[in-house]
C-alpha positions in Angstrom: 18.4 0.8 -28.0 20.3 -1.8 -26.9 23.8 -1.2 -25.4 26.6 -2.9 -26.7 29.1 -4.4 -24.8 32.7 -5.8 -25.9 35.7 -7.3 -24.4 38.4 -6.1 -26.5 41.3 -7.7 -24.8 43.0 -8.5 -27.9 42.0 -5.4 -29.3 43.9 -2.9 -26.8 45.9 -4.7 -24.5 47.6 -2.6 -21.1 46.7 0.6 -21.4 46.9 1.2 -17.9 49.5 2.8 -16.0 49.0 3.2 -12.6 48.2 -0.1 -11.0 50.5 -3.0 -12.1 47.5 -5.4 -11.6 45.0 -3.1 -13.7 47.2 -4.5 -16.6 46.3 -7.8 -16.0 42.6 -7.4 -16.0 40.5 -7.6 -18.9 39.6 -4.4 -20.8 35.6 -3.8 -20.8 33.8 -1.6 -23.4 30.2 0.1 -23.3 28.6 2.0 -25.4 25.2 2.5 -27.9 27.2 2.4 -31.4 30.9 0.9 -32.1 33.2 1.6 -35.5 36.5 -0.5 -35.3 38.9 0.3 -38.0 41.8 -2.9 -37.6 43.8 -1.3 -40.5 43.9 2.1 -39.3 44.4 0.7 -35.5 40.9 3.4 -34.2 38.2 2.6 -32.8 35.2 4.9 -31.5 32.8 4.1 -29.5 29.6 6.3 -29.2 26.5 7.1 -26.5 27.6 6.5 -23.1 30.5 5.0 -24.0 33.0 3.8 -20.8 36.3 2.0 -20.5 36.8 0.1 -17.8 40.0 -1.8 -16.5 40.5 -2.8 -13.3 40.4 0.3 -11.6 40.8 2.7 -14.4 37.2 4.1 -15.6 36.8 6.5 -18.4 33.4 7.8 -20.0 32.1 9.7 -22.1 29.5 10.9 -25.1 32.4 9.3 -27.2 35.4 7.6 -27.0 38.4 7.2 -29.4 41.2 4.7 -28.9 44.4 4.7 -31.2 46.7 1.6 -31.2 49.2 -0.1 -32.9 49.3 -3.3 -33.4 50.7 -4.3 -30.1 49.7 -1.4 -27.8 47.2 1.5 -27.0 48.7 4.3 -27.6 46.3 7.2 -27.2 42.5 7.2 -25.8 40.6 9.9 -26.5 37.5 11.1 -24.4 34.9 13.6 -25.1 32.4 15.2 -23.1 29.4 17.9 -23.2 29.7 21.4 -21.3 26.8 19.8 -19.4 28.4 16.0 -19.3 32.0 16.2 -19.1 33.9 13.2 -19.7 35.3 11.3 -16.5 38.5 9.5 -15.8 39.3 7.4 -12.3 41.9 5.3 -12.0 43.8 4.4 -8.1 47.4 5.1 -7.8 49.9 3.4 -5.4 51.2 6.5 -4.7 48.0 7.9 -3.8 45.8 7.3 -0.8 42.4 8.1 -3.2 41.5 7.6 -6.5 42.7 9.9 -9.1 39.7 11.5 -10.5 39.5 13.8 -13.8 36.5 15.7 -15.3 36.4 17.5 -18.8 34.9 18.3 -22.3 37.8 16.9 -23.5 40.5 14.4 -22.4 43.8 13.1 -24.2 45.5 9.9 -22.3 48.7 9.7 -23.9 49.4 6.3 -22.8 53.3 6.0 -23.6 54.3 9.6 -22.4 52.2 8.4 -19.1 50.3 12.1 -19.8 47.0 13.2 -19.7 44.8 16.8 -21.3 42.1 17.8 -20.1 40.5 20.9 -22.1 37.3 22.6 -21.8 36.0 23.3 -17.8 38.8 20.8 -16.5 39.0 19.9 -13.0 41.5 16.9 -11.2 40.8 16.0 -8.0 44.7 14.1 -6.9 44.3 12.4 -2.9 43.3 15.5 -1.2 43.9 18.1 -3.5 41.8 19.5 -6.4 42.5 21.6 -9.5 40.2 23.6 -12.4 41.0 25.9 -15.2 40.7 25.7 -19.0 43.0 23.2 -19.6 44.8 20.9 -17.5 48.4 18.6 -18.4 48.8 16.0 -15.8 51.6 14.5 -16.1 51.3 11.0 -14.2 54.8 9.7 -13.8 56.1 12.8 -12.3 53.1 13.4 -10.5 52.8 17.1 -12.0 49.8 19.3 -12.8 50.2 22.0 -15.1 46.9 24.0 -15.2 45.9 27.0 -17.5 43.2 29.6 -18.0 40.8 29.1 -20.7 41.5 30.6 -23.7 38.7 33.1 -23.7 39.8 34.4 -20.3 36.8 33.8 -18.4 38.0 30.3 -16.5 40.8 30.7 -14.3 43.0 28.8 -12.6 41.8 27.2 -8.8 43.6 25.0 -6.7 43.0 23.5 -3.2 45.9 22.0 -1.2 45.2 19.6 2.1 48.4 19.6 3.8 
């Protein structure tokens, strides 16, 4: 099966939010199987599916992105337990990339948030973080992280001062 490759530039302009110049590159789109709905402003993308701009990477089993007709507003990423989805993006207020792993992640591109559910782990410069569910809130540079729901996943943190 051939893979299918887009540039969807005028399809989801500047989603990203960390890098000024990531805004200004053009938005590149893998996967096995696309669906774009124009009216509905979704598009999925399916089997091995990435998102790359500049250098914001996200991949997936299947990705989801929401937009209006100017704007992404919300990118959806999903995972397996045994191939969580992936984000990486650098920050200019970080020295590394920021680096996210999880069945499940929710980039709410407006409120500069992101969700990670389902064996979540964010590794921020020097620092890492797991538990059920993570919020990272970008702007503020704030991790909220949470056992899973079940219990069985707790909360772990390592700090580099």
């Amino acid at each position: 099966m051939t893979k299918v490759l887009l540039f969807v530039v005028c399809l989801v302009p500047e989603f990203s939010i960390a890098l000024s110049t990531d805004r200004m590159q053009p938005i590149e789109v893998k996967a096995y199987t696309v669906v774009i709905d124009e009216q509905k402003g979704h598009s999925t993308y399916t089997g091995d599916a990435s998102v790359v701009q500049g250098s914001l990477a996200l991949s997936g089993e299947k990705i989801q992105i929401f937009n209006s007709k100017t704007e992404v507003t919300k990118i959806i990423a999903k995972g397996t337990k045994k191939h969580r989805a992936h984000y990486q993006q650098n920050q200019s207020n970080q020295a590394r990339f920021i680096e996210a792993t999880a069945e499940k992640i929710v980039y709410l591109i407006k409120k500069e948030m992101m969700h990670l559910s389902g064996n979540a782990h964010l590794v921020q410069g020097f620092d890492s973080f797991s538990g059920g569910t993570l919020d990272y809130d970008i702007k503020n540079d704030k991790v909220i992280a949470e056992q899973s729901k079940d219990g069985t996943q707790r909360v772990r943190f390592k700090i580099k001062l």
